[in-house]
C-alpha positions in Angstrom: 1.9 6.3 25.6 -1.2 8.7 24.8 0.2 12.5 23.5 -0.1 15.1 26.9 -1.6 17.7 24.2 -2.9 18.1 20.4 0.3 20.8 19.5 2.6 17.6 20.6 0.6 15.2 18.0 0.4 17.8 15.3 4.3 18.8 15.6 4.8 14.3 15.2 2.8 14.4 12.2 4.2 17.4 10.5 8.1 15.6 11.8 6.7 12.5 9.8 5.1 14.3 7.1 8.3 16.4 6.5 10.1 12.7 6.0 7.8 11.3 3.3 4.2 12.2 2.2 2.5 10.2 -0.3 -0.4 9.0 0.3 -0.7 5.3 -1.7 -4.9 5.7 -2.9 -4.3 8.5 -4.5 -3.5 8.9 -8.5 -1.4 11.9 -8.1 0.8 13.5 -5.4 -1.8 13.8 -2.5 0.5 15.5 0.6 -1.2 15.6 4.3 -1.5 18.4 6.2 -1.9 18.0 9.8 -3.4 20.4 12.0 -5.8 21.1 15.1 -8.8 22.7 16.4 -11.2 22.9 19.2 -14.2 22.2 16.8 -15.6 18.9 17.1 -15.3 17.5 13.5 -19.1 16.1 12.8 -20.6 15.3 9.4 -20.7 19.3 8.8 -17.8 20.1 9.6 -16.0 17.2 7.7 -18.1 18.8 4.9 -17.0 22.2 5.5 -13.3 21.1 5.2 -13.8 19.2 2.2 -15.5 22.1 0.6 -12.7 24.1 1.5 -9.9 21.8 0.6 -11.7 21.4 -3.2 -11.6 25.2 -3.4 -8.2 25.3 -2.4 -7.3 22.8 -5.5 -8.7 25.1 -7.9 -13.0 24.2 -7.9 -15.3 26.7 -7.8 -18.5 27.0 -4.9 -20.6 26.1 -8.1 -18.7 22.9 -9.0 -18.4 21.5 -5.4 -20.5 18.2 -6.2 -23.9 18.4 -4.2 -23.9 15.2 -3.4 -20.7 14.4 -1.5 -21.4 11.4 0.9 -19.1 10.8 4.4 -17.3 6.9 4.5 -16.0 6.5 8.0 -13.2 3.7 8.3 -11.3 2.1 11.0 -7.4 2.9 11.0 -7.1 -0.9 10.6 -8.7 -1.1 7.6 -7.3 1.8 5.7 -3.5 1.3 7.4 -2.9 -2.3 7.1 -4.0 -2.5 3.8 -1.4 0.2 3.0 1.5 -0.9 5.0 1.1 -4.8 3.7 1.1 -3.7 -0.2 4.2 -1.1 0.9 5.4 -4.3 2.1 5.1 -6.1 -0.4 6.2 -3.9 -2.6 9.9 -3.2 -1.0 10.1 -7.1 -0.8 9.4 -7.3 -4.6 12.3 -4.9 -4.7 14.5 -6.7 -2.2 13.8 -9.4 -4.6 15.2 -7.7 -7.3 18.2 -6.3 -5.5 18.8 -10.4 -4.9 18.5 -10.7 -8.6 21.3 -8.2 -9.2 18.5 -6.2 -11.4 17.7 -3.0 -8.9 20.4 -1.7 -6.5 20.0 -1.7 -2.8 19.8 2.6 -3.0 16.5 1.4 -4.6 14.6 -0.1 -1.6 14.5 3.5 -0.2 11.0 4.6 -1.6 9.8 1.6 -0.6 11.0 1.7 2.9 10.0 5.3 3.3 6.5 4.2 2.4 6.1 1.7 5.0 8.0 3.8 7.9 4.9 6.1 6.5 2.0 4.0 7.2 3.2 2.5 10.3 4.3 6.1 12.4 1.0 7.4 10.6 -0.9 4.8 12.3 1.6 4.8 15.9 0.3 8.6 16.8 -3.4 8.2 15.3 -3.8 5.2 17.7 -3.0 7.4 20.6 -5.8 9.6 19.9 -9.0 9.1 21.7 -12.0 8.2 19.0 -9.5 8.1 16.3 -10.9 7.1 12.4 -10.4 7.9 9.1 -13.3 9.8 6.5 -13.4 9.9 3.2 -15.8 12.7 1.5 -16.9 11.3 -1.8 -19.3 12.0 -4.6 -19.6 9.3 -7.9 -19.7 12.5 -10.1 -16.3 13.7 -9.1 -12.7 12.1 -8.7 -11.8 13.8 -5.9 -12.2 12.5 -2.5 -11.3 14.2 0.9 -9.4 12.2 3.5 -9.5 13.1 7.1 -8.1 11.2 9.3 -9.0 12.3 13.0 -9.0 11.9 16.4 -8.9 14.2 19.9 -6.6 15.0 22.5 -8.4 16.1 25.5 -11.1 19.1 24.1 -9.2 19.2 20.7 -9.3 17.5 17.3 -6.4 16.4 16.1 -6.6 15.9 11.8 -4.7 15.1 8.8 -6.4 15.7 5.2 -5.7 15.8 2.2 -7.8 15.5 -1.6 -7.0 12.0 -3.2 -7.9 11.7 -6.9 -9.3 8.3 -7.5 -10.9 7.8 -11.0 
């Protein structure tokens, strides 16, 4: 079932980001923030959102890299990556629960993480000409992530700056 409107897929995300928000190719806590707009989100202005997202985390106009280059992905081949090594990952803990070596309150994180992935991926599906960007330079760690896709005449995006060195 496709969302009526862009406010009903943005208030999902932010009920899913409230839940748990750590994005897994990231080196450091990398939250999403959802949001929408009218704007169609083309090569400038995925640009113009990077460049304000890197400003935003401390970098100056002049340190903005020059040569920031747009990678556009399927949500297959970003999200199922993700949600197999989450799942793999709460059953090496289940594993260890067997063991008697972890506890069962410790397959939370792992759970979490795969609830994550898969919701993330239920409402960006729904979206019309949904895909995920990165924004990427080889002279910097950071990397914007937009993941996008339109409801009717608006844009419906979650981004966030992933640090990947």
């Amino acid at each position: 079932m496709a969302f009526e409107t862009a406010s009903l897929a943005v208030k999902t995300l932010n009920a899913i980001l409230k839940d748990y928000n750590f994005w897994g190719q990231s080196e450091s806590d990398s939250p999403l923030k959802a949001g929408r707009t009218k704007a169609v989100i083309d090569d400038d202005k995925l640009l113009s959102l990077d460049r304000s997202l890197r400003i935003k985390a401390g970098a100056t106009s002049d340190s903005i890299p020059k040569d920031r280059i747009i990678t556009t992905k399927t949500l297959d081949e970003v999200f199922v990556p993700l949600a197999k090594n989450a799942i793999a990952e709460l059953n090496n803990q289940s594993d260890m629960v067997d063991a008697g070596t972890a506890t069962l309150e410790s397959l939370a994180n792992e759970a979490e993480a795969v609830e994550y992935y898969v919701q993330l991926y239920e409402v960006f599906k729904q979206l019309t000409d949904a895909k995920i960007c990165y924004v990427d330079s080889p002279t910097d760690a950071e990397v914007g992530l937009f993941i996008v896709g339109a409801v009717g005449s608006e844009t419906v995006y979650a981004r966030t700056l992933l640090i990947q060195t």
